[in-house]
VOMI-650285 format. One record per atom (N, C-alpha, C): atom name; residue number from 1; x, y, z; residue in three letters. Coordinates in nm, 3 decimals, decimal comma. Each point is the difference from the previous one (the first is absolute). Layout:
<nodes>
  atome  num       c1       c2       c3  residu
     CA  NUM        X        Y        Z     ALA
...
</nodes>
This chain:
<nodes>
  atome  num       c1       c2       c3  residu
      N    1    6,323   22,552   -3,709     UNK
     CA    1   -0,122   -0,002   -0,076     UNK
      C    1    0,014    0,084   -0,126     UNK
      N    2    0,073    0,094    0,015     UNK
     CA    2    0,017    0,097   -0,131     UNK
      C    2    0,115   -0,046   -0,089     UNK
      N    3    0,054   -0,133    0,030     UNK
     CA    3    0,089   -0,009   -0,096     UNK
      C    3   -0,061   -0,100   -0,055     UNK
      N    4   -0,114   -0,086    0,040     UNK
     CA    4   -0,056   -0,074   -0,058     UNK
      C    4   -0,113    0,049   -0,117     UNK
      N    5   -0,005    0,093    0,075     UNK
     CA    5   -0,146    0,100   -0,129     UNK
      C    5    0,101    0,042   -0,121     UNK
      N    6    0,135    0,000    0,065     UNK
     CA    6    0,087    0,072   -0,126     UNK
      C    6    0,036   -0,104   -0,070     UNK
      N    7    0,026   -0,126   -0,019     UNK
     CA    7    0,009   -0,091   -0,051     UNK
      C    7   -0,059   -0,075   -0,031     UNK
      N    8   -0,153    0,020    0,026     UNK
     CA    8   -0,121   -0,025   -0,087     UNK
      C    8   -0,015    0,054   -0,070     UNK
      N    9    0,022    0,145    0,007     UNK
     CA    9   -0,059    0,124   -0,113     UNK
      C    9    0,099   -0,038   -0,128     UNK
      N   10    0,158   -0,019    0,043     UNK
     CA   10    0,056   -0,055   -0,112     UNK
      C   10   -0,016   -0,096   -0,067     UNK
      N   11   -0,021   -0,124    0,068     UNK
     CA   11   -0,081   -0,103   -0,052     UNK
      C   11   -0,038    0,000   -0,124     UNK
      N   12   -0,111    0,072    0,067     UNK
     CA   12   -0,149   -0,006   -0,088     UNK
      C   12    0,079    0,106   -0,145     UNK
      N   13    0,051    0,056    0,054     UNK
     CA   13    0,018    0,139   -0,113     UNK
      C   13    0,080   -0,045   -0,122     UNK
      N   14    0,080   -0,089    0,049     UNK
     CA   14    0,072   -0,088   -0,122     UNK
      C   14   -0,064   -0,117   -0,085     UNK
      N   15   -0,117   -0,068    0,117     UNK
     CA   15   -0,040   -0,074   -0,077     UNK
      C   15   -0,084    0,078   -0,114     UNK
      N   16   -0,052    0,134    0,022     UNK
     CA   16   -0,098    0,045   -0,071     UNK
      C   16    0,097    0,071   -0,148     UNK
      N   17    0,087    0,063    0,055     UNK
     CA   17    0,109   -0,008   -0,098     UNK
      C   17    0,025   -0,142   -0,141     UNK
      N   18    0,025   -0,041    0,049     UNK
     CA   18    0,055   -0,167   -0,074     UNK
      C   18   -0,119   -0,038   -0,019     UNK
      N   19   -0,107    0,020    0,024     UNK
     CA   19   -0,135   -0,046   -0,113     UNK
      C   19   -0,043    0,087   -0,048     UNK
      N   20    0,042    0,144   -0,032     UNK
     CA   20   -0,018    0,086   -0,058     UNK
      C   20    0,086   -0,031   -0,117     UNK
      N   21    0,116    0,004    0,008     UNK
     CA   21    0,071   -0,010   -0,091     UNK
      C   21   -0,039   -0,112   -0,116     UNK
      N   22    0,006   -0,140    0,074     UNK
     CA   22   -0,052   -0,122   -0,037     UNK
      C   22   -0,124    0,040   -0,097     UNK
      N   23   -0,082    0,051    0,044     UNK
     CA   23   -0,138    0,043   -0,108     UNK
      C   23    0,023    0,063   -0,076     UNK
      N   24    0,092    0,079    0,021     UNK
     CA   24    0,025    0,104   -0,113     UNK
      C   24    0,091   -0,121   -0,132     UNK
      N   25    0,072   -0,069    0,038     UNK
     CA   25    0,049   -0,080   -0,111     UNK
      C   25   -0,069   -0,086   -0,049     UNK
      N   26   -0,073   -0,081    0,086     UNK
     CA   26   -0,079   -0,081   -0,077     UNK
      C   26   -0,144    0,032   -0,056     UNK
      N   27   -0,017    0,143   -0,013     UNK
     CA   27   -0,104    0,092   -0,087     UNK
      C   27    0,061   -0,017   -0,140     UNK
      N   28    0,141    0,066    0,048     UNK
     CA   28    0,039    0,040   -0,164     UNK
      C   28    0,089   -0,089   -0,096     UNK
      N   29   -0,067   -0,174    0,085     UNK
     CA   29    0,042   -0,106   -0,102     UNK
      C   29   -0,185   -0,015   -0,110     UNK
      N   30    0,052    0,010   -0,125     UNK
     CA   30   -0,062   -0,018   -0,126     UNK
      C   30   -0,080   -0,160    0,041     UNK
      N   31   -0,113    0,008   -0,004     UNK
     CA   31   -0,082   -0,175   -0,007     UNK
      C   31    0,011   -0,043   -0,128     UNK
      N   32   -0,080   -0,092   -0,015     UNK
     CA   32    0,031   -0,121   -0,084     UNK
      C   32   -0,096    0,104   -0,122     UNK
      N   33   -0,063    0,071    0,004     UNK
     CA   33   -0,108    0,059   -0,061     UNK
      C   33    0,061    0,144   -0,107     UNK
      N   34    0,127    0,044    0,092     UNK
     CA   34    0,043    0,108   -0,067     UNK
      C   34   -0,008    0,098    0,048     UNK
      N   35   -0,085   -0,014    0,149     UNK
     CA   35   -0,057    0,135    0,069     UNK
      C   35    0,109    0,001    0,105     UNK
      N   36    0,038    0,078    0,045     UNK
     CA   36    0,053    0,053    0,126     UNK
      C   36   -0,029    0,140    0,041     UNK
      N   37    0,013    0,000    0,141     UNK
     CA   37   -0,049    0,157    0,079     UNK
      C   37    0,131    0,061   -0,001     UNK
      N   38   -0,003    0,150    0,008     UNK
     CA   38    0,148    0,060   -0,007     UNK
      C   38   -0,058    0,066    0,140     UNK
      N   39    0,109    0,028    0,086     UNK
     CA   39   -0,027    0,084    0,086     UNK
      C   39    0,068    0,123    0,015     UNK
      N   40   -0,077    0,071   -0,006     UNK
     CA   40    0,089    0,163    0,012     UNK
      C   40    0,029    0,061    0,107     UNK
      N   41    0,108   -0,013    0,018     UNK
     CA   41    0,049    0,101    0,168     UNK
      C   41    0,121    0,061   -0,026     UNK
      N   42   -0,093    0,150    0,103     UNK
     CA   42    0,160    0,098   -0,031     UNK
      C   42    0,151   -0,060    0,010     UNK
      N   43    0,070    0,027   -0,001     UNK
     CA   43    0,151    0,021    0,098     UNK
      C   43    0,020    0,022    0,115     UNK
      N   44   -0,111    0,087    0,077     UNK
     CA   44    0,039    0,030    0,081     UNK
      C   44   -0,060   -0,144    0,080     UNK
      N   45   -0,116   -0,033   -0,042     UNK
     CA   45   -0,086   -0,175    0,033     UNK
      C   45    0,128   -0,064   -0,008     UNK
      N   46    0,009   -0,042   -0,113     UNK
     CA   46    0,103   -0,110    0,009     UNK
      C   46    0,164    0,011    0,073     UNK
      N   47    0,061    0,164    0,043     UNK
     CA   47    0,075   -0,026    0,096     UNK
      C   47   -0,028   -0,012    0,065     UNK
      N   48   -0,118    0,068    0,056     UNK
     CA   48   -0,046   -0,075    0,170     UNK
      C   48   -0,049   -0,116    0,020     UNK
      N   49   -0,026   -0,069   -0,106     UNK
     CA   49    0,026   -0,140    0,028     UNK
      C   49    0,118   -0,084    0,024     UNK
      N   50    0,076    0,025   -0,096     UNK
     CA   50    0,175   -0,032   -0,001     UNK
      C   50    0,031    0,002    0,141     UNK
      N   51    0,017    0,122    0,058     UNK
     CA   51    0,035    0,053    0,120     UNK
      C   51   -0,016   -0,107    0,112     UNK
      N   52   -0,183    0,027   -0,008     UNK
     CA   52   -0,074   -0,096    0,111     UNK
      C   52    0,039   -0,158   -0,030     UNK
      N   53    0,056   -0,055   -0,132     UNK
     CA   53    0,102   -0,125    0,015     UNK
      C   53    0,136   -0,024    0,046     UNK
      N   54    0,066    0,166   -0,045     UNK
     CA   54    0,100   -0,028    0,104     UNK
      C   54    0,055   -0,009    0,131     UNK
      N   55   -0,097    0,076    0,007     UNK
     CA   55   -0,036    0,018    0,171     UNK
      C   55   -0,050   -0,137    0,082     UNK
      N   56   -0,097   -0,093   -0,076     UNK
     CA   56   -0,024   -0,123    0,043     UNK
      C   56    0,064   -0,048    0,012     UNK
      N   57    0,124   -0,031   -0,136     UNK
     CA   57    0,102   -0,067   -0,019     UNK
      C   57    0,082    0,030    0,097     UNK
      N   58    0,066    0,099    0,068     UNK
     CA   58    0,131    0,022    0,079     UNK
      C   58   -0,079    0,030    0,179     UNK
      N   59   -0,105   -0,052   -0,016     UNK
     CA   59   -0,071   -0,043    0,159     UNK
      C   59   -0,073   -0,103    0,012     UNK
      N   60    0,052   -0,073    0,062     UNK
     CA   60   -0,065   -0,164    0,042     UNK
      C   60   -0,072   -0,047   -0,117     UNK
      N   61    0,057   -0,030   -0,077     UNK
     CA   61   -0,006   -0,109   -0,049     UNK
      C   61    0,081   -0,104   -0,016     UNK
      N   62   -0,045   -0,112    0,082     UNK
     CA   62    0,102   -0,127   -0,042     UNK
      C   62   -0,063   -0,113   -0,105     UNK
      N   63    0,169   -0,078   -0,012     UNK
     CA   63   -0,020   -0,100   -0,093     UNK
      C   63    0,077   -0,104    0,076     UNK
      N   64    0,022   -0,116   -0,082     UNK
     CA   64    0,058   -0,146    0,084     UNK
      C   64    0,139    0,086   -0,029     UNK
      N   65    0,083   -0,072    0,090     UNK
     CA   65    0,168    0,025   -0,022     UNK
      C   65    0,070   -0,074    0,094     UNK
      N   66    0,127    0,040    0,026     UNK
     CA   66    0,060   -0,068    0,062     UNK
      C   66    0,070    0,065    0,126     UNK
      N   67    0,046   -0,013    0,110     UNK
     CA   67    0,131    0,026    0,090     UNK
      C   67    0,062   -0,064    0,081     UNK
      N   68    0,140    0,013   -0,023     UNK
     CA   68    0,074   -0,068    0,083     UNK
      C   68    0,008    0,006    0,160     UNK
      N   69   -0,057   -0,111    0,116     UNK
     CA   69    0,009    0,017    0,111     UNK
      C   69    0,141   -0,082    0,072     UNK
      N   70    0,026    0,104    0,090     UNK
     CA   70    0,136   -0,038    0,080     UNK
      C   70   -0,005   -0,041    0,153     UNK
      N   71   -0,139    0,021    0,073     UNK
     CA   71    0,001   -0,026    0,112     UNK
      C   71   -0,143   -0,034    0,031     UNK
      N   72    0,020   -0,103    0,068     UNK
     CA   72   -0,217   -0,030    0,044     UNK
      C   72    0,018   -0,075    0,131     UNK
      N   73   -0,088    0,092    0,137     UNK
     CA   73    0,086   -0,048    0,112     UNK
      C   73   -0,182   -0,010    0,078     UNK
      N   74   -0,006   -0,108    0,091     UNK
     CA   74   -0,171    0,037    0,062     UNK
      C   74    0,032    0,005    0,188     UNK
      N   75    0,131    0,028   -0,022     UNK
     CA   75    0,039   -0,012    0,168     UNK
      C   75   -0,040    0,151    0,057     UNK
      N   76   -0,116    0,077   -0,026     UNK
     CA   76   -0,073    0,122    0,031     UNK
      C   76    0,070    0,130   -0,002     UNK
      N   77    0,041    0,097    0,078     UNK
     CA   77    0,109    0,077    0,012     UNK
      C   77    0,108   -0,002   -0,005     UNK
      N   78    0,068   -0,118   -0,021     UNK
     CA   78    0,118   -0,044   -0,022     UNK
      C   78    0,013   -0,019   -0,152     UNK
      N   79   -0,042   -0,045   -0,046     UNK
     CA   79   -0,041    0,006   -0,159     UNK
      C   79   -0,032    0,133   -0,056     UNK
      N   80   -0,099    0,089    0,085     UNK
     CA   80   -0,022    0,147   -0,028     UNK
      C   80    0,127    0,061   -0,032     UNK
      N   81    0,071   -0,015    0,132     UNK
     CA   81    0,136    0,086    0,021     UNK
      C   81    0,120   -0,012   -0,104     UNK
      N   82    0,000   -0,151   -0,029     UNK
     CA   82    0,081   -0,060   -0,075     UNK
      C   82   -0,042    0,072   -0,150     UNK
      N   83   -0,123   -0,027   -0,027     UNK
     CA   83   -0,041    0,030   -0,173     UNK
      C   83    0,025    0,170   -0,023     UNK
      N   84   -0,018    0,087    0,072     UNK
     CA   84    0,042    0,092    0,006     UNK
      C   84    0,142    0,071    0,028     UNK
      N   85    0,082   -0,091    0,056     UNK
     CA   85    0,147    0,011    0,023     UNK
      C   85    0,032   -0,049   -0,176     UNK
      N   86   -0,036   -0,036   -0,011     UNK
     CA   86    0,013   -0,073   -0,141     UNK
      C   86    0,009    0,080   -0,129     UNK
      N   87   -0,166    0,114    0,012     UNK
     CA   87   -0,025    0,065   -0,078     UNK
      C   87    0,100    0,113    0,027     UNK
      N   88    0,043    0,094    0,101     UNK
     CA   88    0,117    0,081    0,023     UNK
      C   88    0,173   -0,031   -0,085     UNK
      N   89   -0,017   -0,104    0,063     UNK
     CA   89    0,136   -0,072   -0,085     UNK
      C   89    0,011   -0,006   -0,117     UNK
      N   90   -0,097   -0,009   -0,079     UNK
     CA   90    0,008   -0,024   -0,155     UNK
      C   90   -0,016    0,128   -0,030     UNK
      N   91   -0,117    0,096    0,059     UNK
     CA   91    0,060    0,147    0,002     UNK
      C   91    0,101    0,076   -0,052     UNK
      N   92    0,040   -0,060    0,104     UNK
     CA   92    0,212    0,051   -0,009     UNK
      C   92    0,015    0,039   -0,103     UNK
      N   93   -0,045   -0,115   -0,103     UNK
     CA   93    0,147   -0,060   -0,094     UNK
      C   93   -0,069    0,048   -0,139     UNK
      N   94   -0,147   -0,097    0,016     UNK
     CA   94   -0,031    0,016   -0,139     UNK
      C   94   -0,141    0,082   -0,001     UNK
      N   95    0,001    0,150   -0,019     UNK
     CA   95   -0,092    0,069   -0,032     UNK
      C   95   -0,092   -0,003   -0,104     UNK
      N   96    0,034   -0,106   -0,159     UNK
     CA   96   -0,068    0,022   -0,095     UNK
      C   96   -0,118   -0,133    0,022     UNK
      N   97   -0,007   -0,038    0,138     UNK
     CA   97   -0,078   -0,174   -0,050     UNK
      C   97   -0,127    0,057    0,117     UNK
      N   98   -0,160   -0,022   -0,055     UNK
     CA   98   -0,114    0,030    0,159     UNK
      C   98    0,066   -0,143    0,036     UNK
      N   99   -0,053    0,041    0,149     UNK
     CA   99    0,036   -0,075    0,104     UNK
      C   99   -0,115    0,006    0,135     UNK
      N  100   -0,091   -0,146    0,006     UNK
     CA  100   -0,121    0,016    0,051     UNK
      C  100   -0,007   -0,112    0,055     UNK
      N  101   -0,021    0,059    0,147     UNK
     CA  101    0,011   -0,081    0,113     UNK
      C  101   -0,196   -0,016   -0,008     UNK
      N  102   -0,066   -0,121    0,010     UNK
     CA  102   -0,086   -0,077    0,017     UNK
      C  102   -0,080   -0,089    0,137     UNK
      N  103   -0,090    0,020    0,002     UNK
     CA  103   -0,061   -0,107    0,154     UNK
      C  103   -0,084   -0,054   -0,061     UNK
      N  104   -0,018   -0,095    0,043     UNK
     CA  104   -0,147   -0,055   -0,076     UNK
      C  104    0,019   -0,172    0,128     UNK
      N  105   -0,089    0,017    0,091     UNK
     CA  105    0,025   -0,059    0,111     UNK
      C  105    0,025   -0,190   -0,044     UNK
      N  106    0,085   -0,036    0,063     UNK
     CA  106    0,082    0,040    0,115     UNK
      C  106    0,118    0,064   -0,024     UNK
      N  107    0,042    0,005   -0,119     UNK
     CA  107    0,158    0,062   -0,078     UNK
      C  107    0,028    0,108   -0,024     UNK
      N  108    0,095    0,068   -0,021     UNK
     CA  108    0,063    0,096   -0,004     UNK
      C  108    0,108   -0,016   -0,118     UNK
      N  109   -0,028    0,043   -0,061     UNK
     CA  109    0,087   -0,046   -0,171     UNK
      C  109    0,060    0,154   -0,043     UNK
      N  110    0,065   -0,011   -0,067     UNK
     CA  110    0,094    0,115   -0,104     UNK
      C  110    0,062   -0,010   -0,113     UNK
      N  111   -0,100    0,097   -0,074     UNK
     CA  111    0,034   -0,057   -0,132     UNK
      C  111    0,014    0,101   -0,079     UNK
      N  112    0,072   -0,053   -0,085     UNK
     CA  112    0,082    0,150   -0,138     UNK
      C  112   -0,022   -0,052   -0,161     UNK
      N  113   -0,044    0,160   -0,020     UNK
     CA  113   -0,006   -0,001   -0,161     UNK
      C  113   -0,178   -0,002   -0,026     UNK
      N  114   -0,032    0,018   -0,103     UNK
     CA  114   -0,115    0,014   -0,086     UNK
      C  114    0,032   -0,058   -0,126     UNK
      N  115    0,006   -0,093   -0,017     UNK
     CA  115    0,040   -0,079   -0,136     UNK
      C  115   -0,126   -0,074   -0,039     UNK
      N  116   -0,052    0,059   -0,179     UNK
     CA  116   -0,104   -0,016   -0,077     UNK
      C  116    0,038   -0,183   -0,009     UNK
      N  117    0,184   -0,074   -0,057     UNK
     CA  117   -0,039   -0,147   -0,019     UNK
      C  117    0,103   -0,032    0,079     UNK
      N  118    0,010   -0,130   -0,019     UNK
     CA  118    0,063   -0,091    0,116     UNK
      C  118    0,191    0,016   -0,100     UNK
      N  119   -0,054    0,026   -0,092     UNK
     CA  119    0,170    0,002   -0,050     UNK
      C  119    0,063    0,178    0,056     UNK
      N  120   -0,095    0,063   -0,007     UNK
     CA  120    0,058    0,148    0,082     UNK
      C  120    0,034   -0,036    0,158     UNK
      N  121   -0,084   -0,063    0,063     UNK
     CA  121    0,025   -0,038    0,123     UNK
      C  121    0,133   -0,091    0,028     UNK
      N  122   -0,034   -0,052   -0,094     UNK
     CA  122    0,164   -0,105   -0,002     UNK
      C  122    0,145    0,125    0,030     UNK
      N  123   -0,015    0,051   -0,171     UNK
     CA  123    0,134    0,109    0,050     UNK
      C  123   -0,006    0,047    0,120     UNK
      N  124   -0,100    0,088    0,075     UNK
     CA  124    0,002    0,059    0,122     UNK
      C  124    0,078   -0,058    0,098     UNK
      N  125   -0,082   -0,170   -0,039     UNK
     CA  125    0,065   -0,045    0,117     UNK
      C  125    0,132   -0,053   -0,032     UNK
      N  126    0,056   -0,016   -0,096     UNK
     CA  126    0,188   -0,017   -0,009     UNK
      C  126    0,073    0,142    0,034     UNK
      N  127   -0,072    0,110   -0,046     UNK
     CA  127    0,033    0,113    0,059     UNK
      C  127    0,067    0,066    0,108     UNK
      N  128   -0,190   -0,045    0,097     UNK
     CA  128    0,011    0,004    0,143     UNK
      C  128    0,121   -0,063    0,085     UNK
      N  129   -0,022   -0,131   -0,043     UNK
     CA  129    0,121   -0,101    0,084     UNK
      C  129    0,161   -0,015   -0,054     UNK
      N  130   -0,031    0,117   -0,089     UNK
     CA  130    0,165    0,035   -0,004     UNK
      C  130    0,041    0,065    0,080     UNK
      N  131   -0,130    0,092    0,031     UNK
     CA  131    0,097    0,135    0,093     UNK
      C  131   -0,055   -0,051    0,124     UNK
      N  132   -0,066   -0,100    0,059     UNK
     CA  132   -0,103   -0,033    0,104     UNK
      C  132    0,036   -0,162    0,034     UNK
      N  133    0,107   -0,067   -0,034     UNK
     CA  133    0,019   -0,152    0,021     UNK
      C  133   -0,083   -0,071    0,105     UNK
      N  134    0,049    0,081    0,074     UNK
     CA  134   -0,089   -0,082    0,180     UNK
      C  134   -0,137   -0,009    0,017     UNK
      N  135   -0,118    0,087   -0,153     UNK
     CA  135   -0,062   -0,086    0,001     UNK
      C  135   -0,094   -0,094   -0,066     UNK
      N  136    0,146   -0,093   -0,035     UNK
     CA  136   -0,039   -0,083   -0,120     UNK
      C  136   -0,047   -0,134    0,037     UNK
      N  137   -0,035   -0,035    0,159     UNK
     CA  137   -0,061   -0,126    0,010     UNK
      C  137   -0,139    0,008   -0,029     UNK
      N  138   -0,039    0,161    0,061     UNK
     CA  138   -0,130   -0,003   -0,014     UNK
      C  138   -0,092    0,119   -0,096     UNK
      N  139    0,097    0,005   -0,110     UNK
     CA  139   -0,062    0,053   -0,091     UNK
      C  139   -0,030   -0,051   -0,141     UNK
      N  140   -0,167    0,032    0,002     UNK
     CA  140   -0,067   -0,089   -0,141     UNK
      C  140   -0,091    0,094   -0,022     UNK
      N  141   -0,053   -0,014   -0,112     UNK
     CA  141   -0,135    0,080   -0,080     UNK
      C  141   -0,103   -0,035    0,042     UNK
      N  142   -0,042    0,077    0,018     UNK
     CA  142   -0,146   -0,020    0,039     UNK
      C  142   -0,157    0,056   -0,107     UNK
      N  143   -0,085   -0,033   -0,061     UNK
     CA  143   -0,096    0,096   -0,018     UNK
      C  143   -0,111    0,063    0,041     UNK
      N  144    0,018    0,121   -0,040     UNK
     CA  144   -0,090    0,082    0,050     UNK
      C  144   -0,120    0,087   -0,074     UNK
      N  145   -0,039    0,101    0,041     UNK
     CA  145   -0,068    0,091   -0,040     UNK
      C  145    0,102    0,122   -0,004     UNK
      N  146    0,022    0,077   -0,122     UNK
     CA  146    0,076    0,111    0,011     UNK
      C  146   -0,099    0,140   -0,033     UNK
      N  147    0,084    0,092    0,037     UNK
     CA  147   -0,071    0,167   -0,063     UNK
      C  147    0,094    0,037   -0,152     UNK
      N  148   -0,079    0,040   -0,089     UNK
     CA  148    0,069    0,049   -0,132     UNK
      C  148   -0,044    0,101   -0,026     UNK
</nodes>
């Protein structure tokens, strides 16, 4: 329950952020008339605004993207066991790639990378299946929702 109040509170706190900001720019566009509002805020205002965007920015927020999946199994614990034997293994080898084992019933999927387009996802995946051949029957892009 408290991680849900905590991720509402952020929520909300960014959206209030990003229409803060938003107003503040489209105040200090000039109308057709010649008039525009200036708005005056300290430094110390406007870094703590900055801040409170970056902070939005580098916590949940997603956008569309892409990742490459290598395994999608709905045979229950066997698929569990498997998608996770999976995620260990790639472990091993290649530390620089996330690697996120998935349920979403009845399947059990595993999938790598955070890729913004489908041509980043591409390399990944010539990448991957250089150092990873075995598993190239069943690896394709998929899209998703990513965090940025």
């Amino acid at each position: 329950m408290k991680r849900f109040f905590l991720i509402l509170v952020m929520a909300l706190s960014s959206l209030l952020v990003f229409c803060q900001e938003s107003i503040v720019k489209k105040l200090s566009v000039e109308n057709g008339d010649g008039n525009k509002v200036v708005v005056h805020q300290t430094a110390d205002t406007r870094d703590l605004v900055q801040s409170s965007l970056d902070v939005a920015i580098g916590t949940g927020v997603t956008v569309d993207g892409f990742r490459l999946q290598i395994f999608s199994g709905n045979k229950g614990s066997k698929s569990r066991n498997e998608a996770y034997k999976i995620k260990e293994d790639i472990e091993k080898v290649a530390t620089d790639v996330d690697i996120y084992v998935l349920y979403m019933v009845p399947f059990w999927r595993v999938q790598i990378g955070n890729c913004l387009t489908r041509g980043e996802a591409n390399e990944l995946k010539a990448s991957f299946l250089s150092k990873f051949p075995e598993y190239s029957n069943e690896a394709y892009i998929v899209p998703v929702k990513i965090q940025r």
